[in-house]
C-alpha positions, 0 to 999 in steps of 0.5 A: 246673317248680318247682310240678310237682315240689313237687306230685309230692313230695306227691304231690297229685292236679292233676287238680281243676286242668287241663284239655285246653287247659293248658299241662304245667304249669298245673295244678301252677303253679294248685294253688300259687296256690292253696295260697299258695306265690306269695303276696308275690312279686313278678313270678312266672311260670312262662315266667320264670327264678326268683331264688335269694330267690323259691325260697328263700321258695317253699320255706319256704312249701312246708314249711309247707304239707307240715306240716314242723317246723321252727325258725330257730335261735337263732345266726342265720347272717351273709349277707354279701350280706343287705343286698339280701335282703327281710325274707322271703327273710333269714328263708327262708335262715336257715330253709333254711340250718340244715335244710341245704336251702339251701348258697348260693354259698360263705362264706353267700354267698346271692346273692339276686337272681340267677338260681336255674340247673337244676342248683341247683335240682337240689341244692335238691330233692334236699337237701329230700328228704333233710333234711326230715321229708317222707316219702314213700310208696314203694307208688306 
């Protein structure tokens, strides 16, 4: 769901990358691969629940891909829980984090390796929307 969704902000043609017997989402889930949003995460499947860390550096990559400016600041944040995030994902919620894409669970508690839910997803997209330079065009 995630690279559908990704691929629809941009509006990208998926055409190149289905076929009659995809499933709905291959497509969206091929372009992504190939683009590099999966590239370095582990265990990533589109039937499989994603972490909270896995989105945060999808997301990251993501606003690279989209050409967002972006900049880490230079008061990085304190995760109370960064002890169980990779080096990545520390970077990606610091990154996430000062663009207000990303709010964690309460006192920068970003609790990694759980399990992202619909609706924080949800909050998520909605924030990168808002708080990102990612314009889209309203004509279409």
């Amino acid at each position: 769901m995630i690279a559908l969704t990704l691929a629809r902000m941009l509006r990208i043609d998926l055409s190149p990358y289905s076929s009659a017997e995809d499933a709905w989402f291959s497509a969206a889930y091929a372009w992504a691969e190939q683009i590099g949003l999966f590239d370095g995460i582990s265990d990533i499947n589109p039937n499989k629940a994603i972490e909270r860390g896995q989105i945060a550096i999808i997301l990251v990559k993501f606003l690279d891909f989209a050409g967002v400016n972006h900049n880490v600041t230079d008061n990085p944040i304190i995760f109370p829980d960064s002890v169980w995030m990779s080096d990545d994902e520390y970077e990606a919620f610091q990154l996430l984090c000062s663009l207000r894409i990303f709010q964690g669970k309460g006192q920068y508690r970003m609790d990694p390796r759980s399990i992202l839910s619909r609706a924080e997803l949800a909050v998520i997209l909605y924030n990168l929307g808002m708080n990102s330079s990612i314009v889209l065009d309203d004509d279409e």
